[in-house]
gemmi code that builds the backbone of each chain (N, CA, C; Angstrom):
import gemmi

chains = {
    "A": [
        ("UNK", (86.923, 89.530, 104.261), (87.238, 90.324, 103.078), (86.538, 89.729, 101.871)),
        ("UNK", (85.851, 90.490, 101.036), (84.989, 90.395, 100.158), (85.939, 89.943, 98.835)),
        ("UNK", (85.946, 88.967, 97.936), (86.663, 87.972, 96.773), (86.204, 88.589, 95.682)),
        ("UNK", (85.316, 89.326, 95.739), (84.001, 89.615, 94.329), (84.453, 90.963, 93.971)),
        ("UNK", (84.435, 91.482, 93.036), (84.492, 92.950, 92.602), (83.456, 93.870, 93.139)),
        ("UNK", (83.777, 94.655, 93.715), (82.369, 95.887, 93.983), (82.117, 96.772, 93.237)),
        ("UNK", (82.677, 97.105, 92.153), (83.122, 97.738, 90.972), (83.021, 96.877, 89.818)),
        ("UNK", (82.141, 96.937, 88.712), (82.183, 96.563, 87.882), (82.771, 96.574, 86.571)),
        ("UNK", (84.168, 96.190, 86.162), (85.221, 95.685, 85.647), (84.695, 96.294, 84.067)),
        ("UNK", (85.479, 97.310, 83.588), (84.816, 98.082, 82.117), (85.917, 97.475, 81.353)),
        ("UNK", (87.167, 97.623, 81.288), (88.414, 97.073, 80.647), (89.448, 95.892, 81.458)),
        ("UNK", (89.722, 95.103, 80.534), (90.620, 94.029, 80.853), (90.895, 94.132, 82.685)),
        ("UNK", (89.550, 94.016, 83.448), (89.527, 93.507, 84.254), (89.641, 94.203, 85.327)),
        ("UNK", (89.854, 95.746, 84.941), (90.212, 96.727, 85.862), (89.431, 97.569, 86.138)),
        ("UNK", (89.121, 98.077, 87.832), (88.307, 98.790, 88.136), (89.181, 100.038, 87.627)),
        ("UNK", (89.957, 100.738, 87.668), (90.789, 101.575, 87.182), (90.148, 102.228, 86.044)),
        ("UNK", (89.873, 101.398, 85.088), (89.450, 101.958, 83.790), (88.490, 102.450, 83.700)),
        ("UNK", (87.901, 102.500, 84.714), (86.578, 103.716, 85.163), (86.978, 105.118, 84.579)),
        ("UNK", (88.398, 105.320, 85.218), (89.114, 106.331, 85.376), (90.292, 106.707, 84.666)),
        ("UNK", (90.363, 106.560, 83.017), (91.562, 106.471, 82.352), (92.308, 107.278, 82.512)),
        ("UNK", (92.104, 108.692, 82.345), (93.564, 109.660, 82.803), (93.830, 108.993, 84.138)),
        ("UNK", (92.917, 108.772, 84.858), (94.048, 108.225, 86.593), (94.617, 107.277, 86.384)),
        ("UNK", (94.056, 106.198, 85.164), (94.553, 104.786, 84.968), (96.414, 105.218, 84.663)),
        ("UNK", (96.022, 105.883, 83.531), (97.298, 106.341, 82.861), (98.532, 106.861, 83.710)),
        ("UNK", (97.894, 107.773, 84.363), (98.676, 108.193, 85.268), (99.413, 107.589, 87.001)),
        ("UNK", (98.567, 106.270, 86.571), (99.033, 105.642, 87.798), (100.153, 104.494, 87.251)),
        ("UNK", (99.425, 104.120, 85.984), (100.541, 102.885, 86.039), (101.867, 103.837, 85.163)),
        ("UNK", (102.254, 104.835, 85.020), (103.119, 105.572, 84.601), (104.069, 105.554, 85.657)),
        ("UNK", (103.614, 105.975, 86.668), (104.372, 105.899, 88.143), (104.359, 105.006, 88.490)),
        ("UNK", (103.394, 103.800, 88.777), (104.296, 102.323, 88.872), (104.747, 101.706, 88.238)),
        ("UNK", (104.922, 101.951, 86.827), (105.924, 101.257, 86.272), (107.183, 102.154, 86.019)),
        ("UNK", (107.035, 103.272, 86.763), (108.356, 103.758, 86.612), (109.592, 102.970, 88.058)),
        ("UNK", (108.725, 103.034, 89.248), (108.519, 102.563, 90.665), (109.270, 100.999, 90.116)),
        ("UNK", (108.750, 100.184, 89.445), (109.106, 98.803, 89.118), (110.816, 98.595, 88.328)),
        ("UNK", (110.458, 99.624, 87.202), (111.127, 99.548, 86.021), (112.706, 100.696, 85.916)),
        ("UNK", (112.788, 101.508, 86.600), (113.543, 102.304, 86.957), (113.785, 103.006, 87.802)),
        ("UNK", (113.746, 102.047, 89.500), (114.067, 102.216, 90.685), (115.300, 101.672, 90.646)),
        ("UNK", (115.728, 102.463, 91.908), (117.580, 102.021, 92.477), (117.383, 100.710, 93.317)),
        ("UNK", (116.303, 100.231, 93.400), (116.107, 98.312, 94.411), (115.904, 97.993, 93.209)),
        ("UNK", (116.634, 96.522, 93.223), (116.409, 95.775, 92.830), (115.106, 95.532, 92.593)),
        ("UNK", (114.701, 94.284, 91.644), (113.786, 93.866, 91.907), (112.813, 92.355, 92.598)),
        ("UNK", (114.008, 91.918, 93.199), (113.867, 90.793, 93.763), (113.526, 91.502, 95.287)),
        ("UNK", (114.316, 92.811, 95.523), (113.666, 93.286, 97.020), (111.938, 93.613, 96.760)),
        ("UNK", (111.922, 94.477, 95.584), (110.383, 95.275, 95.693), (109.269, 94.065, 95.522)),
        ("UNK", (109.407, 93.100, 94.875), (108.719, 91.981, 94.789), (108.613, 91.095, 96.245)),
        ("UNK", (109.755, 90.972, 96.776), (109.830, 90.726, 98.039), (108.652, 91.604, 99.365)),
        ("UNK", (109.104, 92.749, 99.214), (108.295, 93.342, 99.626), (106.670, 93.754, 99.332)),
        ("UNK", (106.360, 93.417, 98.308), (104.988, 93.610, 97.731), (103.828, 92.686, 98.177)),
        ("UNK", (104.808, 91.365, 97.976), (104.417, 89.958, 98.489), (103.851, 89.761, 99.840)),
        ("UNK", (105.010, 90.578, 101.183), (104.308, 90.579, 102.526), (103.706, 91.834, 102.270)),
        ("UNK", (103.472, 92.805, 101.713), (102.681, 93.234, 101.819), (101.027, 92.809, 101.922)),
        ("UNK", (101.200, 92.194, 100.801), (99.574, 91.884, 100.219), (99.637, 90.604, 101.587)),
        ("UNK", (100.331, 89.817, 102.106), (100.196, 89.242, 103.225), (99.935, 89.818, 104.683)),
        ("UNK", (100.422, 90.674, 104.748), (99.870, 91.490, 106.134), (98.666, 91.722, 105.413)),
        ("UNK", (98.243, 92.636, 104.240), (96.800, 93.128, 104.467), (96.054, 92.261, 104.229)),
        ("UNK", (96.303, 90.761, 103.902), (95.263, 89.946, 103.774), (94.505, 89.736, 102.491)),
        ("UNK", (95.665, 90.021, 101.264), (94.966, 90.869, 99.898), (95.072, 89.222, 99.020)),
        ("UNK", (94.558, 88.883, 98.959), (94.336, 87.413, 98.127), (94.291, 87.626, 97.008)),
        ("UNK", (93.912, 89.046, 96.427), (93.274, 89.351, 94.662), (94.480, 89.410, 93.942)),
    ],
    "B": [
        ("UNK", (112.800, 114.030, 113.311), (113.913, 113.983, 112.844), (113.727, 112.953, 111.921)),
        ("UNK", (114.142, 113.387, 110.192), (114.315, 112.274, 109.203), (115.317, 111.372, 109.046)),
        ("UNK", (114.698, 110.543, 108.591), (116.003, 109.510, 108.834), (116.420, 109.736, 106.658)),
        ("UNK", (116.702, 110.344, 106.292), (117.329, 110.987, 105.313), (117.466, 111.727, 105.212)),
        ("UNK", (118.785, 111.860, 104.817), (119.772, 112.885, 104.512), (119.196, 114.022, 103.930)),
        ("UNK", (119.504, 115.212, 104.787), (119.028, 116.812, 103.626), (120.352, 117.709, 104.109)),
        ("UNK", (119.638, 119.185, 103.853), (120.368, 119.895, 103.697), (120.468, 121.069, 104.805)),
        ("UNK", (119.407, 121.933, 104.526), (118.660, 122.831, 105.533), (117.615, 123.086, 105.756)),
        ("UNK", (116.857, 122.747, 104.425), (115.271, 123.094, 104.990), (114.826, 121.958, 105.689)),
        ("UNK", (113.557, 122.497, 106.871), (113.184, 120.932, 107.511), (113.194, 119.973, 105.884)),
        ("UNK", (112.708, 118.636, 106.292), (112.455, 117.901, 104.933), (110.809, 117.846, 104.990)),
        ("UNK", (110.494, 118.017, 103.692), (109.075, 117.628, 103.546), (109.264, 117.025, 102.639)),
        ("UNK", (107.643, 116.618, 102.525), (107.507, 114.976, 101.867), (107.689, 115.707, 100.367)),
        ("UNK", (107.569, 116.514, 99.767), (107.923, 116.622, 98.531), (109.286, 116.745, 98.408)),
        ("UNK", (110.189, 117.106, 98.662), (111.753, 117.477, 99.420), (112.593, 115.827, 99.127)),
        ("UNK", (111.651, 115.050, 99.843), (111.928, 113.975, 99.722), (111.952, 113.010, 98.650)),
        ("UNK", (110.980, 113.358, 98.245), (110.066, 112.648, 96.734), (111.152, 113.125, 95.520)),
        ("UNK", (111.387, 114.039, 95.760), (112.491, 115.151, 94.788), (113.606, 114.488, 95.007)),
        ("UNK", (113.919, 113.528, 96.051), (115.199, 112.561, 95.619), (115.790, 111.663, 94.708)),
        ("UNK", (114.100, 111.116, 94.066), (113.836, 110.490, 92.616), (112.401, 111.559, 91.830)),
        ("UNK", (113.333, 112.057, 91.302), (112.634, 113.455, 90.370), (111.997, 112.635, 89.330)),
        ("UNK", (111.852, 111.793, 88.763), (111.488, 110.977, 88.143), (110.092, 110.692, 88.808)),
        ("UNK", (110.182, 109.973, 89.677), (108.747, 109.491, 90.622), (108.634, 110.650, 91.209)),
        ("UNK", (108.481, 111.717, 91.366), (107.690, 112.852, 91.792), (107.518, 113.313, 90.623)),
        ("UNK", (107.914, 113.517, 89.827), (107.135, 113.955, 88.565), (105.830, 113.677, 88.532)),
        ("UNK", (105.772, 112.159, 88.540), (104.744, 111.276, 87.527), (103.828, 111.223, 89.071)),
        ("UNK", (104.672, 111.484, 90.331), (103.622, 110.918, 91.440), (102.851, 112.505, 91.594)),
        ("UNK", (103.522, 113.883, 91.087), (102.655, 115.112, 90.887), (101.119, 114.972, 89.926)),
        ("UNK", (101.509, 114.366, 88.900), (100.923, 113.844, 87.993), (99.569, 113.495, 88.160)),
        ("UNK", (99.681, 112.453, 88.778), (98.426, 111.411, 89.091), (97.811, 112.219, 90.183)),
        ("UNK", (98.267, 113.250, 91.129), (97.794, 113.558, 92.588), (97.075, 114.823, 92.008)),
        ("UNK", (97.569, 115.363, 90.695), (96.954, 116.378, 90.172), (95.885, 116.063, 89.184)),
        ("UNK", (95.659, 114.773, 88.787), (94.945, 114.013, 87.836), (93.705, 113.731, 88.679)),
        ("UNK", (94.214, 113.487, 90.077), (92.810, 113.044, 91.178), (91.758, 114.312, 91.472)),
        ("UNK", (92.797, 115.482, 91.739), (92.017, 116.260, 92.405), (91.231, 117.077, 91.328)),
        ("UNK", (91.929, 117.280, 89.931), (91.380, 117.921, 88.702), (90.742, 117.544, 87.977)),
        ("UNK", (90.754, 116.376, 87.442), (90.357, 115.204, 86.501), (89.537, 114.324, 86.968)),
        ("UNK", (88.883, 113.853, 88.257), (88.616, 112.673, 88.295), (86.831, 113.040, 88.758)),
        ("UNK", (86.623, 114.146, 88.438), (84.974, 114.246, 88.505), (84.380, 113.965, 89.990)),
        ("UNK", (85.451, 113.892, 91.115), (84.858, 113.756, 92.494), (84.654, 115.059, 93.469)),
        ("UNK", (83.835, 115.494, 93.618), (84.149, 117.452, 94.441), (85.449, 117.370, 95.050)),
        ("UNK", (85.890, 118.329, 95.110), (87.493, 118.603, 96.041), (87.016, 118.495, 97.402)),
        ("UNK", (85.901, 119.127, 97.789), (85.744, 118.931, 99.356), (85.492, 117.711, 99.785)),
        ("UNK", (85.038, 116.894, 98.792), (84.937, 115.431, 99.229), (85.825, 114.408, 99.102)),
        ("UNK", (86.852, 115.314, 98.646), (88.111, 114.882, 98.289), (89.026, 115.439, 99.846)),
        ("UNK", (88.843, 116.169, 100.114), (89.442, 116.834, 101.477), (89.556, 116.532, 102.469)),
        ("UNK", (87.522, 115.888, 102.608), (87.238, 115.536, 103.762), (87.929, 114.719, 103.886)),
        ("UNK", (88.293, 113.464, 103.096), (89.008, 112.180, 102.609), (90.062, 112.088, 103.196)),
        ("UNK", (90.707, 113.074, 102.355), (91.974, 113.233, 103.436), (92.465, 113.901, 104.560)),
        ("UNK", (92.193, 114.401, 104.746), (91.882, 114.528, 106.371), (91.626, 113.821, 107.567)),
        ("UNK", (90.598, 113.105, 107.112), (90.020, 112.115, 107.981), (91.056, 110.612, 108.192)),
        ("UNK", (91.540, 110.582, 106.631), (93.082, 109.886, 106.937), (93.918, 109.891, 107.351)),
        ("UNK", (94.443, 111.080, 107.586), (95.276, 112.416, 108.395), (94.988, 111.711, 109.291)),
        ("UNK", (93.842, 112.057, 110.336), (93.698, 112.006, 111.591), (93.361, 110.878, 112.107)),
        ("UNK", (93.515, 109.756, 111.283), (93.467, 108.322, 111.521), (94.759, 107.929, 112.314)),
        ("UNK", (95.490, 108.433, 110.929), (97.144, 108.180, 111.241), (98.089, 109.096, 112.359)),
        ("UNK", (97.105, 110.117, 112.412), (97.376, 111.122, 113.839), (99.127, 111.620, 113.279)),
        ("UNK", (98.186, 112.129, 111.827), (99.619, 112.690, 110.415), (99.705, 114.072, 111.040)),
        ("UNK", (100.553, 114.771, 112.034), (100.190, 116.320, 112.031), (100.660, 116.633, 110.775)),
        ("UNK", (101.521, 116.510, 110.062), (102.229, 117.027, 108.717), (101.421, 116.995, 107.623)),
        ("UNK", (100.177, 115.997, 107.660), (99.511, 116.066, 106.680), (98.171, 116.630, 107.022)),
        ("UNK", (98.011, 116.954, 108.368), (96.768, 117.425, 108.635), (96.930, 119.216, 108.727)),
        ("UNK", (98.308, 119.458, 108.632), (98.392, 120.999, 108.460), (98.583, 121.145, 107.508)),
        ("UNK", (98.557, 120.562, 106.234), (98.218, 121.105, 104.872), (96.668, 121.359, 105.157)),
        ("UNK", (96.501, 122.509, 104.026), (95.153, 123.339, 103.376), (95.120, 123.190, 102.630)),
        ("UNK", (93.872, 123.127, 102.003), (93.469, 123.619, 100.658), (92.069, 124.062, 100.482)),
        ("UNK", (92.202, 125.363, 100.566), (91.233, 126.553, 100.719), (90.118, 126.070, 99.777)),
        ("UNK", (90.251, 126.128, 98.420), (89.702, 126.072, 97.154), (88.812, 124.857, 97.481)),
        ("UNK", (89.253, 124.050, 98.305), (87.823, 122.607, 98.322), (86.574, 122.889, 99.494)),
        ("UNK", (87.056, 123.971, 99.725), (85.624, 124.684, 100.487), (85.667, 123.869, 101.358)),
        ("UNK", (86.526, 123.526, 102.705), (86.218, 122.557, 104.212), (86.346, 123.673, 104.979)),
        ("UNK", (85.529, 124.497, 105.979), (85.939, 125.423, 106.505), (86.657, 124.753, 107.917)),
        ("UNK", (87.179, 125.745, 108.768), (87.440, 125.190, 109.739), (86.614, 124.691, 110.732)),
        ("UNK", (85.256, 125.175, 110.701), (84.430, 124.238, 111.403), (84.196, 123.050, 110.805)),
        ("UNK", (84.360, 122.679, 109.433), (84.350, 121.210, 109.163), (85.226, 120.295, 109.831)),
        ("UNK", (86.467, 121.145, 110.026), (87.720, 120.421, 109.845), (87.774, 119.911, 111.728)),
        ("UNK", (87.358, 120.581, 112.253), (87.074, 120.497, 113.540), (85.951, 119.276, 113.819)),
        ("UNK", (84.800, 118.916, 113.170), (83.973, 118.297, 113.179), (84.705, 116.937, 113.107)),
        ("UNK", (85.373, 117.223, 112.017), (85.420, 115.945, 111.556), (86.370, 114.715, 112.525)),
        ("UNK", (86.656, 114.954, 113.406), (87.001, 114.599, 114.952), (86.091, 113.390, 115.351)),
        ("UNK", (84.554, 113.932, 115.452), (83.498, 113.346, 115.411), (82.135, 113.602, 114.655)),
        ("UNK", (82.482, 112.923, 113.111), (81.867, 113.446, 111.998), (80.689, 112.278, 112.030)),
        ("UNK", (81.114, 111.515, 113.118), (79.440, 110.326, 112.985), (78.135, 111.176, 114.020)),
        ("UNK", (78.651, 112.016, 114.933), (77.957, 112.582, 115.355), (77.191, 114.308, 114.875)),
        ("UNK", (77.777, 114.615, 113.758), (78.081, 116.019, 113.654), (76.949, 116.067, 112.392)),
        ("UNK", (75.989, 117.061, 112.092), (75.438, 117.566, 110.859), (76.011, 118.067, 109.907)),
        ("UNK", (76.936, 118.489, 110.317), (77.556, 119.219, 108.577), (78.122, 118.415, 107.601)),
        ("UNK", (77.906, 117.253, 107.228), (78.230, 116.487, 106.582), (77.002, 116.138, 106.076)),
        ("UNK", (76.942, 115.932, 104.034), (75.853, 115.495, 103.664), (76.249, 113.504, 103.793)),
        ("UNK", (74.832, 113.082, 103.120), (75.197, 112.027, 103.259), (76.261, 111.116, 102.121)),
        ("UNK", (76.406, 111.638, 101.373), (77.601, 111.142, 99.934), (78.752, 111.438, 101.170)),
        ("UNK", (79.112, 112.275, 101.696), (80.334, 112.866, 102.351), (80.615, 111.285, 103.606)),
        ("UNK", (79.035, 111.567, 104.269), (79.299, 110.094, 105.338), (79.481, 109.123, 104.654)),
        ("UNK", (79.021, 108.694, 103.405), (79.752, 107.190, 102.712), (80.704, 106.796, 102.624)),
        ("UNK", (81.588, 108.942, 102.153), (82.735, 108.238, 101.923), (83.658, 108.580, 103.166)),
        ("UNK", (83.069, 108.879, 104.237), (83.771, 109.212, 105.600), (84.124, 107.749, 106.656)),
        ("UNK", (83.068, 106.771, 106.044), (82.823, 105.615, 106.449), (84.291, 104.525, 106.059)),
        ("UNK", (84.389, 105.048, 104.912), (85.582, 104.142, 103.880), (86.818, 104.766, 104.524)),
        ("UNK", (86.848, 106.660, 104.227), (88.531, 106.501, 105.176), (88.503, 106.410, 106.359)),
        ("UNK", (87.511, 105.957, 107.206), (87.540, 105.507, 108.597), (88.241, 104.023, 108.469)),
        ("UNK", (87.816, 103.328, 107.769), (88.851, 101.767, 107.530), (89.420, 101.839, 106.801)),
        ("UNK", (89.972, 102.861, 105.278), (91.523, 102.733, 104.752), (92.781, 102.459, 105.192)),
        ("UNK", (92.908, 102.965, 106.375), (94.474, 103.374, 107.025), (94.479, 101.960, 107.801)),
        ("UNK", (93.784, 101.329, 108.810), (94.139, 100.399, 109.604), (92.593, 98.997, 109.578)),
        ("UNK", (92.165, 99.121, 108.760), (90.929, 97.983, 108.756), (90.413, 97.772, 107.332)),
        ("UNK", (91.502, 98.206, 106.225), (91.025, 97.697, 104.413), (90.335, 96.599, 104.503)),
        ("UNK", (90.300, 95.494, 104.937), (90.294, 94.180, 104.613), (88.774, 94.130, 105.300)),
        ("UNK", (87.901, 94.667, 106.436), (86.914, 95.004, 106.829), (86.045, 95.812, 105.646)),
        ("UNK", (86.714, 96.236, 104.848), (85.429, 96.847, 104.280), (84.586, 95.772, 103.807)),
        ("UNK", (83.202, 95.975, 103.698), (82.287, 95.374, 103.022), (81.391, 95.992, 102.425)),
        ("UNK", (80.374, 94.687, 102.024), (79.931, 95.791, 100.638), (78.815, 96.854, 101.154)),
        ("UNK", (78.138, 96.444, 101.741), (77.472, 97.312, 101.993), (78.007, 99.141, 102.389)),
        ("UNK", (79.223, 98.971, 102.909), (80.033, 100.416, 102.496), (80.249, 100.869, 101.327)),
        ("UNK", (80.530, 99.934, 100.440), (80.934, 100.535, 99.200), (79.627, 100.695, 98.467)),
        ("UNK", (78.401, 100.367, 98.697), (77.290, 99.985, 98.260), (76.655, 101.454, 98.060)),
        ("UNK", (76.864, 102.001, 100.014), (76.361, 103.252, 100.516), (77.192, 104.453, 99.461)),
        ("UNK", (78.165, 104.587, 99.125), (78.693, 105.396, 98.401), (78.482, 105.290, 96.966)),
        ("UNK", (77.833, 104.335, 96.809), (77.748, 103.703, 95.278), (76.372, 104.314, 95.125)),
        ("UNK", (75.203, 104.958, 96.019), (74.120, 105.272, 96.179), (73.908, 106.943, 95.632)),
        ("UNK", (75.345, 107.451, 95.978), (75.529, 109.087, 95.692), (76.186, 108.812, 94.525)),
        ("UNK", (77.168, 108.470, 94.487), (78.463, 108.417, 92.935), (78.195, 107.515, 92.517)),
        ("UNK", (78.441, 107.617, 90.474), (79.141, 106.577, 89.741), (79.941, 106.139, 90.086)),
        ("UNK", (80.164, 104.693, 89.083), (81.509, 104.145, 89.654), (82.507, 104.724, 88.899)),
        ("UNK", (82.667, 106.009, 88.177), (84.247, 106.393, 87.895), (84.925, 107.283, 89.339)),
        ("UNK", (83.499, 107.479, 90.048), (83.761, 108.712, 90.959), (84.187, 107.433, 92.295)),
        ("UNK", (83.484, 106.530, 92.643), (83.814, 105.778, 93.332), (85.181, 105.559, 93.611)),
        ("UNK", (85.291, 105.037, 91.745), (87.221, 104.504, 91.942), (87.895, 105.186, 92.270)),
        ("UNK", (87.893, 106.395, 92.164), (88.287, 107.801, 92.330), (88.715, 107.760, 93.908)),
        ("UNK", (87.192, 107.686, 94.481), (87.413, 108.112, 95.685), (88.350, 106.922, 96.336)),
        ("UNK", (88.001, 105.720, 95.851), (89.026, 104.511, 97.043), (90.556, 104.889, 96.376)),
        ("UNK", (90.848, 105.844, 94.843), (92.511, 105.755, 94.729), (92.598, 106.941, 95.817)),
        ("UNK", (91.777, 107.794, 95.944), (92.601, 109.316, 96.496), (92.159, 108.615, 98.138)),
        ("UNK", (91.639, 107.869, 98.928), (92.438, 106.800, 100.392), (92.857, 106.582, 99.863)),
        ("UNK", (93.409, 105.663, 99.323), (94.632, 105.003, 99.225), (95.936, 105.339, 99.065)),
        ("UNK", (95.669, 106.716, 98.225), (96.504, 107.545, 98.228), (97.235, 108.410, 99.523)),
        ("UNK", (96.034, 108.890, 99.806), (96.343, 109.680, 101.383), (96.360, 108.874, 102.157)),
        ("UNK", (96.559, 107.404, 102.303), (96.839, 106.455, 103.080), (98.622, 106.698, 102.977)),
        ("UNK", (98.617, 106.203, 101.975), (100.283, 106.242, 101.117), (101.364, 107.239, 101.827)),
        ("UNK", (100.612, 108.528, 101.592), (101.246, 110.201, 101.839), (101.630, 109.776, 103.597)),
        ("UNK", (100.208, 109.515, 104.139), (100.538, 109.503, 105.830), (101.632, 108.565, 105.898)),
        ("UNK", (101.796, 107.441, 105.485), (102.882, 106.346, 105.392), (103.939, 106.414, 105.607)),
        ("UNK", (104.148, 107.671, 104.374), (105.467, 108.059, 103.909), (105.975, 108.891, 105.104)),
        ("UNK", (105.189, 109.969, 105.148), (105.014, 110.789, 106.185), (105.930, 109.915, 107.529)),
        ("UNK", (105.258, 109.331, 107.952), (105.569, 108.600, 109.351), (107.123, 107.802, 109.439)),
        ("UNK", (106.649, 106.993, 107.983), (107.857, 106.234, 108.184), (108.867, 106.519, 107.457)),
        ("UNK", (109.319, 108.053, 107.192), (110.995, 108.395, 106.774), (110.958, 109.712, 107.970)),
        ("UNK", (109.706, 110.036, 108.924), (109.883, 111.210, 109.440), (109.667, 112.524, 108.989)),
        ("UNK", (108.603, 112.680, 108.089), (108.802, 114.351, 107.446), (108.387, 114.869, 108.658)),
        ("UNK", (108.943, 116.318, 108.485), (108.447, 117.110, 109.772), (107.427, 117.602, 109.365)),
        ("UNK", (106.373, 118.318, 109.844), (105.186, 118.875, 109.611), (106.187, 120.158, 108.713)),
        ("UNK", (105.544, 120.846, 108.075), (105.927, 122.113, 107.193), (105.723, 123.383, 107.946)),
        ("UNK", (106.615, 124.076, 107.711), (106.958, 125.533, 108.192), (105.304, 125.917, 107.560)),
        ("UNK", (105.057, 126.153, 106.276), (104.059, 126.666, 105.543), (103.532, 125.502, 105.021)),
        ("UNK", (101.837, 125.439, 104.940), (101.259, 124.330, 104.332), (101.560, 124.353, 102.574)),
        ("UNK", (101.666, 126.127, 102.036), (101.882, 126.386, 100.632), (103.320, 125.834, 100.533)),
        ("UNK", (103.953, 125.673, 101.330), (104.936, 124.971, 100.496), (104.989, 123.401, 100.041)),
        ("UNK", (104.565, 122.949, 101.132), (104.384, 121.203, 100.933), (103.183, 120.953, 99.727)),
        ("UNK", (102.191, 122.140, 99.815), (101.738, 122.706, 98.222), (101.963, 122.683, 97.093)),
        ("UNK", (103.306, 123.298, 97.117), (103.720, 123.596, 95.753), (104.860, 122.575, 95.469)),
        ("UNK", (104.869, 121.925, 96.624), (106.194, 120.461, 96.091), (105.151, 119.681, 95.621)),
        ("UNK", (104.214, 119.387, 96.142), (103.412, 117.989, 96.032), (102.835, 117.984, 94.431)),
        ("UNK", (102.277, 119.344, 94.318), (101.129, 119.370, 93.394), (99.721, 119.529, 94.340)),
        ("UNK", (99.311, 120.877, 93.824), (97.814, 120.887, 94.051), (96.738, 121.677, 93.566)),
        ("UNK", (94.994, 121.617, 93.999), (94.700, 122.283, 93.487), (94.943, 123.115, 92.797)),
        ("UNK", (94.137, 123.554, 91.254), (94.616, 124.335, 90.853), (93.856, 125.673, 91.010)),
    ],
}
model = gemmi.Model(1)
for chain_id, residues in chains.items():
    chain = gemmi.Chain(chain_id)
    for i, (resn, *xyz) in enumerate(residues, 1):
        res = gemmi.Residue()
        res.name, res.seqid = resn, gemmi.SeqId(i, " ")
        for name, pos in zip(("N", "CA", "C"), xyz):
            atom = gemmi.Atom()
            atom.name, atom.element = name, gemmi.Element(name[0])
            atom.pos, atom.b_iso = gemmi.Position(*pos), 0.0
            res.add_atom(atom)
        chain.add_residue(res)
    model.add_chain(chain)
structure = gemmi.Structure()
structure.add_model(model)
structure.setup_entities()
């Protein structure tokens, strides 16, 4: 798995910002997902964590 | 059979999503932001998902349509075996290449895949294309793991989700 960006980083670091209405519209829904879900947040963090461990996501 | 609670209609994944109206709002939002907003063709947006679809061997997500992105059914048939098949330009195989490893081999991509797609599209269209896999990675996910049933009508799982307009 490739460490390096393949996408070259326009705003604070994010390939995202390629794409501002999608930007907008994504972290709207994950921070709704984070910030005003019925789990806790010691589960979704829990879970995010093996996530990025099964897929092998180091970034 | 879902493993959540409904009522009478089979459940579909919007049905479901509609359990936190809140996050289907905002998750209509963004899915309507991809396919309208994000400067990538719809059919190459289609093929996309589809081909994710049939990664995940999603029938529920592979019997949605959407007429308007121009995949006829001989595409949709092809795309079975779209490394062998002509009707695909080559921007389409770049990005046919990527949802071939979204669903079960992310961590395999390399650059030279993203390179090949980087050859047809900018990179706003790029990002585009790896959120809408990732996305239709997501959908099959969901799909599988609460049980939606495939949909009576594809227009309805349509008009829950958000789509084309």
């Amino acid at each position: 798995m490739s460490n390096r960006p393949r996408i070259t980083p326009v705003v604070s670091g994010s390939a995202l910002a390629h794409q501002p209405a999608l930007n907008d519209a994504f972290w709207k829904l994950y921070g709704a997902l984070w910030n005003r879900g019925v789990l806790d947040h010691r589960a979704k963090e829990i879970a995010r964590i093996r996530n990025a461990r099964v897929t092998n996501c180091g970034l | 059979m879902t493993w959540l609670g409904r009522t009478t209609a089979p459940a579909s994944l919007g049905s479901l999503l509609a359990l936190r109206p809140e996050l289907l709002d905002l998750h209509r939002d963004f899915y309507n932001k991809l396919w309208n907003a994000s400067g990538v063709p719809p059919r190459l947006l289609e093929l996309c998902r589809l081909r994710v679809a049939w990664r995940h061997d999603c029938r529920s997500e592979l019997l949605i349509r959407h007429p308007a992105a121009g995949v006829s059914d001989a595409d949709r048939g092809a795309l079975a075996d779209w490394h062998r098949s002509e009707r695909f330009s080559d921007c389409e195989r770049a990005a046919l290449r990527l949802a071939d490893q979204v669903p079960w081999q992310v961590g395999d991509i390399d650059d030279e895949t993203v390179a090949a797609l980087r050859r047809h599209l900018a990179d706003p269209q790029v990002v585009a294309v790896m959120l809408a896999l990732t996305l239709f990675d997501m959908h099959c996910r969901l799909r599988h793991g609460l049980g939606v049933e495939p949909p009576e009508t594809a227009e309805a799982t349509n008009a829950a989700l958000g789509t084309l307009d």
